[in-house]
N, C-alpha and C positions, 0 to 999 in steps of 0.2 A: 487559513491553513487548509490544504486540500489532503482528506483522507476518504480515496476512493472504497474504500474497505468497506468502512464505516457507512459511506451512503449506499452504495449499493447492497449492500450487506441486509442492512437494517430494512429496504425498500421492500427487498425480494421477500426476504420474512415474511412482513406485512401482507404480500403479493399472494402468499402459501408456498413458500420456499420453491429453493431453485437445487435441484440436484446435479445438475451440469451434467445430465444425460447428453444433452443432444452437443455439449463439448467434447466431450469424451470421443463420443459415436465420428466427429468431424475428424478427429487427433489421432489417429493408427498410433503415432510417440507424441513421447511429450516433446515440447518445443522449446531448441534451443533460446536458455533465459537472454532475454534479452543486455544482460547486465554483459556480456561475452561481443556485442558489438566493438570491433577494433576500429571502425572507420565511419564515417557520416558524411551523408552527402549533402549540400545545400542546392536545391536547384537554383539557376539561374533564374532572377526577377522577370517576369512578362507584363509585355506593356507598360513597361515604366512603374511597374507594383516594387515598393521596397524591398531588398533583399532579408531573407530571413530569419538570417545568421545577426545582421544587427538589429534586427528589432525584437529578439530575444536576449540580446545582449544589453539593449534600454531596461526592459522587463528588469535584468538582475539589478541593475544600477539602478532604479526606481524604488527595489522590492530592501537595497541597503547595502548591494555590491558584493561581489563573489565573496571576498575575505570572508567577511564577516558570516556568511550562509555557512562557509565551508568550517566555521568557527563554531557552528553546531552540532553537538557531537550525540547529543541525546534529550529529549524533552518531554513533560508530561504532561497533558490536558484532561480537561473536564468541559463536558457541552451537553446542552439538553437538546433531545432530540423531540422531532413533533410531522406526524404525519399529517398533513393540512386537511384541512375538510374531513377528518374521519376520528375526530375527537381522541387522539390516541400520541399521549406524549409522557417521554422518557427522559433517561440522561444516561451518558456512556461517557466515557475513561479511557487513556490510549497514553500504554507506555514506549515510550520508542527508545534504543539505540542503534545508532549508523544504519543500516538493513534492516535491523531485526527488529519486532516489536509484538507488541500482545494489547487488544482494546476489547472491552466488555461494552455491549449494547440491553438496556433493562427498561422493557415495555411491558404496563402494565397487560392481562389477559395474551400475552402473546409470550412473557419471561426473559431468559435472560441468553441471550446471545454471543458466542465468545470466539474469537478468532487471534490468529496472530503469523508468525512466519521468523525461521530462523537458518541465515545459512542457503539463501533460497526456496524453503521448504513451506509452503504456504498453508492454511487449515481454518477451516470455518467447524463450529458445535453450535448446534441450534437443537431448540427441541422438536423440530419438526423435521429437520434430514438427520440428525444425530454429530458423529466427526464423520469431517469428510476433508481429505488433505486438492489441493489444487492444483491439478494439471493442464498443460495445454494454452493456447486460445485465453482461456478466466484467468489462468495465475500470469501468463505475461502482462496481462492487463489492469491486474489488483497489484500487481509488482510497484506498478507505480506509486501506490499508496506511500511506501517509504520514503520517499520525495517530499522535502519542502517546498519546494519551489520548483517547478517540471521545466518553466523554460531554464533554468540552471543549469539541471542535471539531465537535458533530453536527451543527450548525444548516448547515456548510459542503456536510454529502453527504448530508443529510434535511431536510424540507421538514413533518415530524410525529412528532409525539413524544410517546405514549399509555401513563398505568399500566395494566397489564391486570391484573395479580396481585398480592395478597399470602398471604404463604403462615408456615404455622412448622414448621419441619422439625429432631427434634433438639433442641426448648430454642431454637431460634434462629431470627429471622425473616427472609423474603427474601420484596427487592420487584422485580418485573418490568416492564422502560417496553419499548417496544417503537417502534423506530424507522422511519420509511417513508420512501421517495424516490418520490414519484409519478408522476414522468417516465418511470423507470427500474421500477417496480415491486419495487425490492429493500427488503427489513427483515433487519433484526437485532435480536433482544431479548437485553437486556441482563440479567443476574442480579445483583440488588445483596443484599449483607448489610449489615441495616438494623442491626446489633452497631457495625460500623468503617467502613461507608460505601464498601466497595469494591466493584467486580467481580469475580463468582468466576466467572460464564461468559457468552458467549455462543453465542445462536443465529442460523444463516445457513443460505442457499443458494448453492450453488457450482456454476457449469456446468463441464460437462464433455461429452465426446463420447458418456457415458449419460444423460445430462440434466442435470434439477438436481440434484444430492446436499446432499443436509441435513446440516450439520455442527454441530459444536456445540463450543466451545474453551472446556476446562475451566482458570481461569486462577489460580496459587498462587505461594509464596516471593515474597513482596512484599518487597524490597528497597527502603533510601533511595540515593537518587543526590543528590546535591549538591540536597540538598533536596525530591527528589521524588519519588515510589515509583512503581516500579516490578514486575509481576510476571515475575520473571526464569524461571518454568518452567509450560509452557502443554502441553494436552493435546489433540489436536485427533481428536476423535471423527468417524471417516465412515461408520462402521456396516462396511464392506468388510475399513478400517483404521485404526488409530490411531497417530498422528504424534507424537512427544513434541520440545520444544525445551526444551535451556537455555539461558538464556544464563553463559557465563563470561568475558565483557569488556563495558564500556560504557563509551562515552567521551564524556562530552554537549562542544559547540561546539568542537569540533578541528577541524583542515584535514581536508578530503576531497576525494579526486581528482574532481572535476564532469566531466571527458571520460571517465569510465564511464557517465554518465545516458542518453544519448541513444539512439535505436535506432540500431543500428549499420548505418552506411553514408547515416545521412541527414543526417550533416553531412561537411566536409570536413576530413582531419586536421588534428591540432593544427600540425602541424610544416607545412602546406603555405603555400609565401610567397605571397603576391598580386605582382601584379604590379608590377614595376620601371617611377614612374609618370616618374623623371627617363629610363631608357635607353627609353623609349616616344617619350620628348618627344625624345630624341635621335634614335630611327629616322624620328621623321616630319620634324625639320630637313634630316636627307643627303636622304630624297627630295624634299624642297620643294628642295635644293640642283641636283639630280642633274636638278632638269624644268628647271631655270633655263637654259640656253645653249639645250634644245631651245626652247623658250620664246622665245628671242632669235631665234634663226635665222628662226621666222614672224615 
């Protein structure tokens, strides 16, 4: 399972947090979300390289077949997280439905980390930038985190969809599509093995308060879930550091708490009542009552 949120999130922490200063400063507006693309384009294959459109389309039929993905409507995990070589490992939590979702990251000397997104509305709390909601640039890019499967759902946060590579590495072949959002200027290239039709990494840019960092998410231990695979352990290469996740629970279409999604404080609690619309209509009867003699007396 790919949750961008979650690795880069946790990464940058580690890092000394990333204020999205220098996305900001890039972004005059915020940029149209990517979820608003009405059209996709596949470039034509070069040099006899496979067309895009179907080897993202193996991808889903590999990963258990569109049905079934689209058959997802909400799930819960649990993964321990570990930053390699710097002796510094956790576990985090990630409740999702359809867009929306809320996940907790909890590192020992560093604490506890929380983010989510509801409605497009995206937001990291850490203890070291405090809340901070996502604009621009970071959130069409952390958007993607919503996604189980990005060749599935690309056409939602990409607008193009190009093979650029094939390659044999090993005995074994791997093919390269490479994604773009135009609006937004962000890609991802996908790494497929053209052996079992899956992802074994991809490549991104991630802002942060030193700019973009080039990541690169090494993806293995493909697991079935109720029909549909899964890579349950992900590596995420930042050249500074390297992030490792697993996951050890997944629960697809269970209840999950929705009053975690929202940024906090932009709605009002769950618990608060509206207003009493019978004892309103009774305070305005007593003083319609209470003008009545002065009323008389003129």
């Amino acid at each position: 399972m790919r949750r961008l949120q979650v690795l880069c999130l946790t990464a940058l922490m580690a890092l000394g947090g990333c204020d999205g200063g220098e996305a900001k400063k890039a972004e005059a507006t915020k940029a149209t979300p990517a979820t608003e693309t009405k059209s996709a384009e596949v470039v034509p294959p070069a040099n006899n390289l496979p067309d895009a459109a179907e080897l993202l389309a193996k991808v889903v039929e590999a990963s258990g077949g569109a049905a079934k993905l689209d058959a997802i409507k909400s799930f819960y995990q649990e993964m321990q997280v570990e930053i390699l070589g710097a002796g510094i490992s956790g576990a985090g939590k990630t409740w999702s439905k359809g867009d929306d979702f809320y996940m907790e990251v909890t590192l020992p000397g560093v604490g506890v980390t929380t983010g989510g997104g509801k409605a497009g509305k995206l937001w990291t709390l850490d203890p070291i930038q405090g809340l901070r909601e996502l604009t621009g640039k970071e959130a069409a890019m952390n958007e993607m985190g919503a996604s189980l499967n990005i060749a599935h759902d690309w056409k939602r946060f990409f607008d193009k969809a190009e093979t650029t590579k094939i390659e044999e590495v090993g005995g074994k072949k791997f093919a390269e599509v490479t994604l773009t959002a135009s609006k937004s200027g962000n890609t991802v290239t996908l790494r497929i093995d053209l052996g079992d039709n899956r992802v074994v990494s991809q490549r991104l840019k991630q802002f942060s308060s030193m700019g973009e960092i080039p990541v690169e998410v090494t993806l293995s231990d493909y697991r079935e879930q109720d029909g549909v695979w899964f890579a349950f352990e992900q590596v995420a290469d930042m050249k500074l550091q390297k992030l490792k996740t697993v996951t050890t629970k997944l629960e697809l279409n269970v209840p999950v708490d929705e009053t975690k999604f929202p940024l906090p404080g932009s709605e009002p609690p769950a618990d608060a009542k509206a207003p009493d619309a019978k004892a309103d209509a009774k305070g305005s009867d007593t003083k319609a009552d209470a003008k009545g003699p002065a009323e008389a007396k003129k």
